[in-house]
N, C-alpha and C positions, 0 to 999 in steps of 0.2 A: 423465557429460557435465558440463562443467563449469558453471557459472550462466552464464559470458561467451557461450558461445555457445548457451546456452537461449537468454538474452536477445534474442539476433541469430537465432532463429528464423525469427521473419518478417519479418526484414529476407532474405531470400529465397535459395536458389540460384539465381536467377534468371541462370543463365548465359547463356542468351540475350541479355541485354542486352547483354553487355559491348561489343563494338566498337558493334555498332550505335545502341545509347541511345548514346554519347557522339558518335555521329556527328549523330543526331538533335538533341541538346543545341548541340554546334556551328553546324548548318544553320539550323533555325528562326530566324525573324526578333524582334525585339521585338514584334511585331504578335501572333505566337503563343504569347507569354509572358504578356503582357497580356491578352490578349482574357480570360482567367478572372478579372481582377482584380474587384473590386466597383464596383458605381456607386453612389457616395457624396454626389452632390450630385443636385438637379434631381427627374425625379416619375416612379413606374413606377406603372405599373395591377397591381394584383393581385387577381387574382379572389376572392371572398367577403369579403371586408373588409364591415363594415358604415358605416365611415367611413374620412374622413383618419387615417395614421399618420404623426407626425414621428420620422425618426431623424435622433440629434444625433452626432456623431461629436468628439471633441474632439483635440489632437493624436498622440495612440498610436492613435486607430484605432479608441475605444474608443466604443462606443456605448450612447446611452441614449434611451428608444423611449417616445415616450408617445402614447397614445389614449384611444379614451370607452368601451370593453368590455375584460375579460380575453380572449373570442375574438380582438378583432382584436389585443390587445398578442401574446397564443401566437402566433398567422399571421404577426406582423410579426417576433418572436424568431425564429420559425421560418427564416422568409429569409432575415432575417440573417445567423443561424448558417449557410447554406448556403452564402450569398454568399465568409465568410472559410474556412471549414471544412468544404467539402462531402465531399472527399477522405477527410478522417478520419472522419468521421462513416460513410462507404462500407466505408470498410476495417472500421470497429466492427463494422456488421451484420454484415458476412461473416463475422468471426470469431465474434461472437455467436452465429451460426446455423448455425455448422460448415460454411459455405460460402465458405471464405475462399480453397480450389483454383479458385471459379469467376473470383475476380477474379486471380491472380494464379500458377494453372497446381500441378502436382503439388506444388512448394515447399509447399503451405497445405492436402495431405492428409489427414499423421498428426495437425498441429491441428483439422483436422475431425470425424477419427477419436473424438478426446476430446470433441468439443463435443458431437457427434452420442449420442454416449453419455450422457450426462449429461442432455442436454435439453432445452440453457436456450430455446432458441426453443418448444420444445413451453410449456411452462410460462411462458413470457411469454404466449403465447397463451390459456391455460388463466386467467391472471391477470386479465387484462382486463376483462370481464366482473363480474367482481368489485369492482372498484374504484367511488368513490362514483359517482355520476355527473357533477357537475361537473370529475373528473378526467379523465375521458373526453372530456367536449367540449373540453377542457384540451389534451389528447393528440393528439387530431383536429384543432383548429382549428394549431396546433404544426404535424403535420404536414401540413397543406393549403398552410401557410406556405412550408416546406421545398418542395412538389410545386410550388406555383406558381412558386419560382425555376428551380426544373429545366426548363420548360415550356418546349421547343423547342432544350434547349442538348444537345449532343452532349458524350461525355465528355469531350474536347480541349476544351471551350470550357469545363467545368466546373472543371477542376484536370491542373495541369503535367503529376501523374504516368500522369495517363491517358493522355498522348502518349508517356512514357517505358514504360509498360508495355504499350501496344500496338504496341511494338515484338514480342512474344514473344507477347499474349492478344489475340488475335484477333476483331472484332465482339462486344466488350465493349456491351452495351446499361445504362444506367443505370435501375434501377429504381425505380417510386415509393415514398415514404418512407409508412412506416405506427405506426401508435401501440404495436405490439408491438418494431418496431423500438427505441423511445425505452426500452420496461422492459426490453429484453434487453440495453440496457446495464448499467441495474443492476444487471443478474446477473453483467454480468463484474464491476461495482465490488465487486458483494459476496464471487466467488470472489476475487479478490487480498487481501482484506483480511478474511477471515476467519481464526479464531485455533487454532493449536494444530496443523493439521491433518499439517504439513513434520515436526515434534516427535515428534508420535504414529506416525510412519511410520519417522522415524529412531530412536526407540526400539526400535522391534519391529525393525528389519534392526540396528542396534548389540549385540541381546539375544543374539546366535549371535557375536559376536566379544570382546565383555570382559565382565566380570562387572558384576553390579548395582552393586555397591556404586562402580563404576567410572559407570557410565550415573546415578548418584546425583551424583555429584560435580561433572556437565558440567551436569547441572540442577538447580542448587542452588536451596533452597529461599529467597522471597522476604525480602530485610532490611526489616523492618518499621522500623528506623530511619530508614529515607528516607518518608517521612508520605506515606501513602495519598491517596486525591483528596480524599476525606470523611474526618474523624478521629470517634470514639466519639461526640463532644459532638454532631454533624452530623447522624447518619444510623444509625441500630441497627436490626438484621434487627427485624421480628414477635416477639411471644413462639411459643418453642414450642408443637408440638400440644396437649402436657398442657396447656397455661395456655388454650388457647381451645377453644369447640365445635368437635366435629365438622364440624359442617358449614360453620367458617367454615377450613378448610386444606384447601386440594383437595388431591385424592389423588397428585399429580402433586412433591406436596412432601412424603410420609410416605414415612421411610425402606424401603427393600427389602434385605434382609439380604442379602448374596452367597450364592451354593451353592456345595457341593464343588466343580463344574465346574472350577474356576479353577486346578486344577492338569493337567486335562486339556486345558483351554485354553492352558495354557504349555508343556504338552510338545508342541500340535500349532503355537507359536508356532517353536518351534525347529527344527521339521522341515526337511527341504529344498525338499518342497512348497511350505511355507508361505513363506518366505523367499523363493526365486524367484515366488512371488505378491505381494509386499510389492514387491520389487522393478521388477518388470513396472507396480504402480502407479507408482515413483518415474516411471518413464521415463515414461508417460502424463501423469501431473502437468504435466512438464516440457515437454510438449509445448504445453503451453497458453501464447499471448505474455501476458508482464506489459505489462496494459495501465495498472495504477494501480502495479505494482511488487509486490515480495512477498520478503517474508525479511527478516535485517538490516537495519534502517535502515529500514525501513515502517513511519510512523508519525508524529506530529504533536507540536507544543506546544500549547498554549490556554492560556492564562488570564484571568480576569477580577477585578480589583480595583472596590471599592464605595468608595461617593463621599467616607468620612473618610480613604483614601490618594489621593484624587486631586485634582488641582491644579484640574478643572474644576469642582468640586462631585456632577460624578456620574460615573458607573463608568465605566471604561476595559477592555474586551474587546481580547486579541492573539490570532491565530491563523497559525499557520503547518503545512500538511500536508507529512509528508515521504513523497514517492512518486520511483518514477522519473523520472528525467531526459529529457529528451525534445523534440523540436521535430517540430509546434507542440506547444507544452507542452497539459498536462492541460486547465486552467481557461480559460474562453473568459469575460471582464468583461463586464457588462452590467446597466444600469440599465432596470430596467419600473416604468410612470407610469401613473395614471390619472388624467388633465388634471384631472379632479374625481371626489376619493374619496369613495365611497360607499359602501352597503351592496353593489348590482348591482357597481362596480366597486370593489373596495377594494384594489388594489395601488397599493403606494410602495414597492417596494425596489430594492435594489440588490447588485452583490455578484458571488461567483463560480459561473456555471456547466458547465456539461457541454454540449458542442457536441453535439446530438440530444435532448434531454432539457429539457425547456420549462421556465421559474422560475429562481431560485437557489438555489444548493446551500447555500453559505455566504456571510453576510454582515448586510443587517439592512434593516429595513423603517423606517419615521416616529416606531416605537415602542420596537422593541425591536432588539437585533443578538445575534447567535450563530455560535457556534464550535463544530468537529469536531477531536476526534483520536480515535482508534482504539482501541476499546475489548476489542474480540480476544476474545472470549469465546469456549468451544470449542463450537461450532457444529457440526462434522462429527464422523465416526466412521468407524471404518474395522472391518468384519465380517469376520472370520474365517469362511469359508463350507464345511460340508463336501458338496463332490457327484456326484452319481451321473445323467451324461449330463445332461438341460436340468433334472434334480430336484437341491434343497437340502436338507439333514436340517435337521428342526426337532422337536426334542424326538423321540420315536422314530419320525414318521414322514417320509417324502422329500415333500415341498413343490412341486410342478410351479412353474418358473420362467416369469416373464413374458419374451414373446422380441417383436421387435419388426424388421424391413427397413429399414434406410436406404439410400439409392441417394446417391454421393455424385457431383456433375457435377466433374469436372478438366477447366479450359480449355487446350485444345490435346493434351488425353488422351483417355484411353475413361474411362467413366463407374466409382466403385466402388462396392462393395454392401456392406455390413457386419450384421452379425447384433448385435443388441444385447441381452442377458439383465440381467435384474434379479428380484433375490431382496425381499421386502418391506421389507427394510432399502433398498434403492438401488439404481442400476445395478452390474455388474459391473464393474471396472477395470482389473482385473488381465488381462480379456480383452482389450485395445484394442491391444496391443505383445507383441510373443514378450518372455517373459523372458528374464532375466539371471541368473548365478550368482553369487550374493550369499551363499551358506549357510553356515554352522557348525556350533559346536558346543554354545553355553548360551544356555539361555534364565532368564526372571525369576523362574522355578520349574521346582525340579526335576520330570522327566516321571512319574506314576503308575506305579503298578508294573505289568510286562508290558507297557506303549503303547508300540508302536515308531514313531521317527520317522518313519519315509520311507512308512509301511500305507497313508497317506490318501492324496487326491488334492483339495487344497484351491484356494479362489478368494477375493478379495475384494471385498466391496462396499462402498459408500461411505452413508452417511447424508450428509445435509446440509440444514440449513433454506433454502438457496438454494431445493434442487428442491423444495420446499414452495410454495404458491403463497400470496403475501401481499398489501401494499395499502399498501407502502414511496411506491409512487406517490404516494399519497394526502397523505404527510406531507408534500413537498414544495411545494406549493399551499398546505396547512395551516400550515406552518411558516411561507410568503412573509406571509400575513395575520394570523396570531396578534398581540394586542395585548397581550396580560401573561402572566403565568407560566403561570395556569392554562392560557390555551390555548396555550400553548409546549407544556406536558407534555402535553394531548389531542392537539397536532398528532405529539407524540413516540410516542405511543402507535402509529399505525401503522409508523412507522420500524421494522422488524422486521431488514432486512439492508442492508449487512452493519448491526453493532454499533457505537454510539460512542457515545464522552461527547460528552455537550452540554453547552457552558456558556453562560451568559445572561447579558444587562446589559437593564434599562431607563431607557426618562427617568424613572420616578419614583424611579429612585435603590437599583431592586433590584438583585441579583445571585441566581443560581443553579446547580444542577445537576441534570440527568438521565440517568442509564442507562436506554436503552431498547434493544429489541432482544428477539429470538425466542430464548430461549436452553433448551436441552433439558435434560429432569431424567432423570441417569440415574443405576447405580451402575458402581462400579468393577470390571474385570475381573479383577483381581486383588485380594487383600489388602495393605494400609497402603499402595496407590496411590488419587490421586483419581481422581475419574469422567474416560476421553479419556486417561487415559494412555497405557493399554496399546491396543492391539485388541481389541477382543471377543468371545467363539465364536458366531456367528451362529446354531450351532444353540439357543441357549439362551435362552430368549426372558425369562429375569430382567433380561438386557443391554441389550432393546431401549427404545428413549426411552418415557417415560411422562409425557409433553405437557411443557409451556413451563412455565418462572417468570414467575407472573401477572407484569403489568403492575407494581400496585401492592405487589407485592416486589421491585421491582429499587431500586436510591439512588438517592436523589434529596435536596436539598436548596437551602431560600433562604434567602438572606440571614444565612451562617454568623457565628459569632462572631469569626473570624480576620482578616475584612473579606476576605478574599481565597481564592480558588477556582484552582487548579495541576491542570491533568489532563494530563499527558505521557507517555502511554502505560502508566503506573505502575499498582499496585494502589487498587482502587476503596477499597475499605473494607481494615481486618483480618479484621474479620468471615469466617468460610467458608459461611455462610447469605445469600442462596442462592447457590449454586457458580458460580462463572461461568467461571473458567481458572484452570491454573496457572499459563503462558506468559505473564506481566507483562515490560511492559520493568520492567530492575533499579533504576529511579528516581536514576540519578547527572542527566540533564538536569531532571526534575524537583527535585529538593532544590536546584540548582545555580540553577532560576529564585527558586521560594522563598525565596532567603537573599538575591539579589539584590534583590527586593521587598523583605524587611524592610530590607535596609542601606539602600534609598533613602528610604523610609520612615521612618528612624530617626527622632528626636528632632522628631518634629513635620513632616520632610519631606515635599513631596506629588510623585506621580508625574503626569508631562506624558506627552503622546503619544510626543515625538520620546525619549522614556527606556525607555518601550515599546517602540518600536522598536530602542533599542540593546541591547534586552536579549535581544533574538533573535537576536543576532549576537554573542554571548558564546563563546568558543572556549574558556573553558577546561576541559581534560579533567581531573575529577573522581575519574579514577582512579590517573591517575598520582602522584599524589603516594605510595601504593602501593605502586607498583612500584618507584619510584626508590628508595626509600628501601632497599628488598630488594638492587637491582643495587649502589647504592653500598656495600654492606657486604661484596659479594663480592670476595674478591684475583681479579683479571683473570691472573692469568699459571699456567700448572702447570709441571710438572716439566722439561718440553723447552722453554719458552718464553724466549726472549733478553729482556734489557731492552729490547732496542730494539722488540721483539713486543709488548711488554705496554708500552710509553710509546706505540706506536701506537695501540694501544686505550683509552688511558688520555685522550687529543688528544681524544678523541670523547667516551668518558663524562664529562669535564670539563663537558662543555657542560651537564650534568644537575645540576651542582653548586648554581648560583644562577637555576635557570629557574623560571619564575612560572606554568609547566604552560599558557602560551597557546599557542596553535597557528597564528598565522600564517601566508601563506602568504607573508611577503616576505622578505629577505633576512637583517632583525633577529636579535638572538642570541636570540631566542623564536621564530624561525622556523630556525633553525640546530637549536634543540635541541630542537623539535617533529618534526623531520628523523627526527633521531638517534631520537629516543626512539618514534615507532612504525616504525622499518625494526626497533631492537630486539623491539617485542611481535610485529611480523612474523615475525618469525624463533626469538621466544620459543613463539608459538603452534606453528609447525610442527615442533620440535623434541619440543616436549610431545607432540602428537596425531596429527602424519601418518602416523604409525608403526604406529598400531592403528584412524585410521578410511579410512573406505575414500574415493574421494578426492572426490565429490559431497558427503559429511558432512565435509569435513575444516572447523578453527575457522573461524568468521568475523570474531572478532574484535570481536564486538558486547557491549552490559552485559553479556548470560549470562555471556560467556565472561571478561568480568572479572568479574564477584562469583566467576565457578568457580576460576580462576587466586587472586584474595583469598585463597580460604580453602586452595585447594592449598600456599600460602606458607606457612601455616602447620600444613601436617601433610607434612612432609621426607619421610614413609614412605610415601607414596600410590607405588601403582604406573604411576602417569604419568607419574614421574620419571624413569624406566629407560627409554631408548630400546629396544626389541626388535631394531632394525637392528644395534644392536653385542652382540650375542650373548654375550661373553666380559666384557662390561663392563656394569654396574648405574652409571649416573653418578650419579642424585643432586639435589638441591635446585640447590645450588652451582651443582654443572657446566654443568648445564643454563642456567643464569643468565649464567654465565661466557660461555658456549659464544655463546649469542644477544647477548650485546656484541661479542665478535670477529667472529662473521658480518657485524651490523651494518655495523661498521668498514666491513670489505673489499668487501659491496655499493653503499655509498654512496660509496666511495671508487671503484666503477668506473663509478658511476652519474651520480656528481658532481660529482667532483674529491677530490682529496687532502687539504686544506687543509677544515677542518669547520667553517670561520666562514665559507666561500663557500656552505653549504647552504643550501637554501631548502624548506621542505616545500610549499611552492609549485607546486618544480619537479617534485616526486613527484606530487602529491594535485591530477590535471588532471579538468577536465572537457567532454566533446568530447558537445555536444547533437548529440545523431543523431535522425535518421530513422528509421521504425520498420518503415519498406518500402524506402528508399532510402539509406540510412544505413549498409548494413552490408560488413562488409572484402571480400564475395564483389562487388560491386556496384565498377564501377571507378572510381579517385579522381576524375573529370569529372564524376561521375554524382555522387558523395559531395558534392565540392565545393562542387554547388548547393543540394543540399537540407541538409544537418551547419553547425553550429556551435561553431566552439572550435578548439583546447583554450584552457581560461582554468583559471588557478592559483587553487585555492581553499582557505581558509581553512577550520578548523574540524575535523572529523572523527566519526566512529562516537560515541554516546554523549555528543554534546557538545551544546550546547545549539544553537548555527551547526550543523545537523544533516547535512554533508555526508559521509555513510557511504561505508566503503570494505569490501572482504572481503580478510582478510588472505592468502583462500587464491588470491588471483586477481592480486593489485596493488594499488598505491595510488589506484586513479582512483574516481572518485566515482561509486557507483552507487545512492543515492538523496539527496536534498536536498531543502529547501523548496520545495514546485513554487508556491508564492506566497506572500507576507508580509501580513498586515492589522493596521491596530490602529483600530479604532471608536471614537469619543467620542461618546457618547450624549449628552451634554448639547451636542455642537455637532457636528451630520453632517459639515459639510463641514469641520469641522478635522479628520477623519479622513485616512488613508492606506493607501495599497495600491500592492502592484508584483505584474506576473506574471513567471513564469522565461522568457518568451519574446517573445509579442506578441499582438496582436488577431486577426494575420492567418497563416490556412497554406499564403500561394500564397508559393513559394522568392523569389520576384523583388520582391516587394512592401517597400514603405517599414516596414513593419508585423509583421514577420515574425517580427524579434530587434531590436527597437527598444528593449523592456522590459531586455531583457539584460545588458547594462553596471548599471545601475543595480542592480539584482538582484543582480550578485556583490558589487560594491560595497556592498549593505546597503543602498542608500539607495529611499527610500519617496516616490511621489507623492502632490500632495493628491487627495483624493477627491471631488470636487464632487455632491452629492445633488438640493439643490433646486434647484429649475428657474431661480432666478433662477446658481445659481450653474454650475449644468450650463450655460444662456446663453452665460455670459461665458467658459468653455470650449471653447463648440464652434469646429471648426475647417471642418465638413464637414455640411451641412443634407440627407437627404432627404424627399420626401415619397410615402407607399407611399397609394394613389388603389382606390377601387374600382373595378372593371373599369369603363370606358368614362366616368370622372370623367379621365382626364387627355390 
């Protein structure tokens, strides 16, 4: 199945709607488009308040909320969020809770199917509890916020597409919001951007079609040339065991030698069992929607420069997360105030959050401001399971499996029931979809002697510290109040899922870093592979986790010697103590920020905001220079080619001659020969790889896949030179080079015209914000029309620092991008800036909707107004939320 239409999952079959939603859409009046709008001015009573709440609203719609308790700021956030988001926020729980058929009919089944297995509502539940207690009343008063705006409003009165989908779901009831709801988002945040997990599964199904040495090549080992986030000088693991007592290395960090196992483990990886088990995952995986995005292109910039490269005297924090694309976008702005800070109340921040989910995610408080990118550490595992009816082997005995009822409701269906088994490693996955045949013939080790492939009857389960119950809740309250580093890295300390770099700025002029995150110590399945590579045999309990890398071993650093801090998805340290992934982005957009910093920095110069900002918007791709160098050395014509054949392709490669590797999207000869030159890796990737991977794994076209192609350039004899499709013919370095210039040509030439100074990689690399229920090709264009946005030509691409990713195996159109921009000044809040990819608001009809939008492709950044005198002179839109029976 290809990503394009995983993606458009729940954007629905909902063929029921087609005539009728667009009859509906036509019919209704403004009265019934309106009516879910928010009330922005004037005074509403809301029940529990302990006082007045003012919300200030400024022109985008953007709200900033102050009171005299953290209860009533939650209740009054909570509203809010319902007032612009309630719809999204509906859809989240469903899919959260594997109940996404009840809102929206059989279409939101198979995604149940997977949710339902996994858990996440059980263990949101289970988590609760847990958490401090000020998170709780946190949670609670949040959602009492959220319930008092629903209080009396029918779906149709709550959001558009209530009306559009009770065309087909019938006596839809809206349910109250509850504080399990707000963590079992996190659980989706944390399943989409967790590390390694796509890799580890397309290893073990690629291990039955090409040789290692081949599966070695597509994941080449990290270039330590492009500088890690922390350098040696920064951040050094612990001394080894031998250098400390005992009892100061837990046992969770002393090495475990692998067993023989691991050749029986690769012969049972090659089976055909096992393979259509790996399989059967892939398709469950994929049934889950990307709600924050996932694969290629998932992933962030950050950085934070200290006060001797900055123009203000103190540090300058930029953050930009690259997630899916989307309307309404991810992040929901929002400023929380307490009229007078105190110890009882001490919030002042501001920044981006998660519609359902109380605080800020990212952004900064009076004191400090911080940044997320994605730090991917390998968190899950996949178990090679051997079994006999509801029993697993474990060591030489069978293991009775945990088995569990889920009753799933489908609206306008009959109800379904699923059986769910989990072996102590995790649920089972491989059970949720009939497989596929996927099988071969090699696996990563040759099979033991006598093991026949096909004897077993294998299944697979999943680990994951998602389904671990944690206190990620906790950090986000902790993080809104922290006043210096130290309580940055205690608030960090519950941050458990998913994983990310943190970077810091204070007003006293610090800077820092921290990895935090729940990250598992295991060993490797195999030999000279790391830990997460492979699958592991389930029955062998050497394989299974043996607890977290403490806290205080994960990096961390302040106030480094470089004056400046780069985390762009790149590798933490060099260090491999303690292990955290192999799956690094390849650091071409980090190096690329880096060098940008020092050149503006040079000779004394100091970096301003609006230079931060331009430097998120830097297009140039870092690897081309590369590739071009390789394509111009090749003769473009062979043995059957006419002059006039090869002066055709020659009109095109020209354009490569004197290009300066930017990637515009206008009309420029930098956007002519940004055109040219990825239709070429287009067509370069599918020529290498199509051929031997199967078509769900084919390139994407992301760093991997240029550090793999780098070093393919330079070994001519690798056997992914040789097309397999031409049987009779071995092509070659060359040809293959060759080959992917003339395709180039002749697709752009039907795609764009003739003439290669009229291209535009603009007109390629669109981006059309969709809908994530109403949005999709099954949904008819009346229906699309009112809830989609776009297409709008974008600049930048896969790998570049303007992070708008494309998969080579799909099209050029942008499938993830910066889902918002920031750049903080700490020494003056309100000379800060920020834009969202969309708007404040997710009713289709509203002012607010894609207001942010224009500005956002365009790169260009609003001021950010913090203090209340300067929030003031912003606002555009006054209300006032009253306690019951005050107004």
């Amino acid at each position: 199945m290809s990503s394009s239409r995983v993606a458009r999952r729940v954007t629905l079959t909902v063929v029921g709607i087609l005539t009728v939603a667009a009859l509906v859409l036509s019919v209704v009046g403004v009265s019934v488009v309106r009516r879910s709008f928010p009330q922005t001015e004037g005074e509403i009573d809301v029940p529990g308040l302990g006082a007045r709440v003012d919300v200030m609203r400024d022109d985008r719609g953007v709200p900033q909320i102050y009171g005299d308790s953290i209860s009533d700021i939650a209740r009054a956030q909570g509203y809010v969020h319902a007032q612009d988001r309630f719809f999204e926020m509906d859809m989240r729980r469903h899919i959260t809770a594997g109940r996404l058929a009840e809102l929206v009919g059989e279409a939101g089944l198979e995604t149940d199917k997977v949710i339902r297995t996994m858990g996440w509502r059980r263990v949101a539940e289970a988590e609760l509890p847990t958490l401090a207690p000020a998170t709780r009343t946190y949670l609670q008063a949040y959602a009492d916020g959220v319930n008092a705006y629903l209080r009396g409003r029918s779906p149709a009165q709550a959001s558009l597409e209530y009306v559009v989908l009770g065309t087909t779901v019938d006596d839809y009831r809206i349910e109250d919001w509850t504080p399990a709801d707000s963590i079992a988002w996190l659980k989706a945040m944390a399943w989409d951007l967790r590390g390694d997990y796509s890799d580890e599964l397309a290893r073990a199904r690629l291990s039955s079609r090409v040789t290692a040495g081949q599966i070695a090549e597509i994941y080449p080992p990290y270039d330590l040339t492009r500088q890690p986030i922390l350098s040696g000088e920064d951040w050094a693991p612990a001394p080894p065991p031998s250098q400390q007592s005992s009892s100061a290395v837990p046992s969770a960090l002393r090495a475990v030698a692998p067993r023989p196992s691991a050749e029986d483990a690769a012969a049972a990886l090659a089976s055909p069992s096992a393979q259509e088990a790996y399989a059967a995952v892939g398709r469950a995986l994929s049934a889950v929607p990307q709600l924050l995005g996932r694969g290629q292109g998932i992933g962030s910039n950050s950085w934070v420069v200290g006060p001797d490269m900055s123009a203000t005297g103190k540090p300058l924090l930029a953050n930009d997360p690259h997630l899916s694309p989307g309307i309404p976008g991810i992040w929901y702005q929002v400023g929380l105030h307490c009229r007078t800070k105190s110890a009882a109340c001490p919030l002042a921040v501001s920044g981006f959050s998660f519609a359902g989910v109380p605080g800020v995610v990212i952004g900064h408080n009076d004191r400090i401001a911080w940044g997320f990118t994605n730090l991917s550490p390998d968190v899950s595992d996949f178990y090679l399971e051997r079994l006999e009816g509801d029993r697993a082997l474990r060591g030489d005995t069978w293991e009775p499996m945990e088995t569990r009822r889920e009753t799933i409701r489908v609206a306008g269906g009959d109800d379904v029931e699923i059986t769910v088994r989990s072996t102590r490693h995790g649920p089972l996955m491989s059970d949720v979809v009939d497989a596929f045949d996927d099988a071969g013939a090699r696996s990563p080790l040759p099979p033991s002697e006598g093991t026949t492939r096909d004897s077993e009857a294998y299944a697979v389960s999943m680990a994951w510290t998602g389904l671990e119950t944690n206190q990620t809740a906790d950090a986000i309250l902790q993080l809104n109040v922290a006043q210096n580093f130290e309580e940055f890295r205690e608030a960090s300390k519950s941050f458990a899922v998913p994983s990310q770099n943190l970077v810091y700025a204070d007003v006293d002029g610090h800077i820092g870093y921290q990895a935090p995150g729940q990250v598992p110590v295991r060993v490797s399945a195999f030999p000279g592979s790391p830990p997460g590579y492979w699958p592991a045999p389930g029955w062998d309990e050497t394989y299974d986790w043996q607890g977290f890398v403490p806290f205080e071993s994960m990096p961390t650093s302040l106030d480094p010697s470089s004056g400046m801090i780069v985390a762009a998805n790149q590798a933490v340290t060099a260090s491999a103590t303690p292990f955290l992934t192999t799956e690094w982005d390849y650091g071409f957009r980090s190096q690329r920020i880096r060098e940008l910093l020092e050149s503006a920095t040079r000779d004394g110069k100091k970096l301003t905001v609006a230079q931060m900002g331009a430097i998120q918007m830097d297009s140039r791709n870092e690897f081309a220079p590369t590739l071009v160098a390789a394509l111009l050395e090749v003769p473009l014509g062979d043995a059957d080619d006419s002059e006039a054949e090869v002066a055709f392709t020659k009109e095109a490669q020209d354009l490569l001659r004197e290009w300066d590797y930017t990637t515009p999207a206008d009309g420029s000869r930098a956007g002519a020969a940004a055109a040219y030159y990825n239709a070429v890796w287009a067509n370069l990737l599918r020529l290498l790889f199509d051929d031997e991977l199967p078509e769900d794994l084919r390139a994407d076209g992301g760093s991997r896949y240029m550090t793999a192609v780098a070093r393919l350039l330079e070994n001519p004899r690798s056997a992914w030179w040789d097309n397999r499709q031409t049987a009779a013919i071995t092509e070659g370095r060359n040809e293959i080079l060759r080959q992917a210039q003339v395709e180039a040509r002749l697709e752009l030439t039907r795609e764009l015209g003739k003439n290669p100074e009229d291209w535009r990689w603009g007109a390629l690399h669109t981006l059309e914000l969709t809908h994530q229920v109403l949005g999709g090709d099954t949904v008819p264009g009346i229906v699309r029309g009112v809830f989609n946005r776009g297409e709008f030509e974008m600049p930048g691409g896969s790998a570049i620092v303007n992070a708008t990713a494309w998969r080579a195996s799909l099209g050029y159109e942008v499938t993830a991008a910066p889902s918002m921009r920031m750049v903080v000044d700490v020494g003056g809040f309100d000379r800060s800036t920020w834009i969202n990819q969309t708007g404040a608001s997710g009713h289709a009809f509203n002012g607010h909707y894609d207001d942010q939008t224009e500005d956002w492709v365009e790169g260009r950044q609003r001021p950010w107004p913090f203090t209340e005198e300067a929030v003031r002179e912003a606002t555009e839109a006054e209300l006032a939320l009253l306690p019951e029976g005050e107004g």
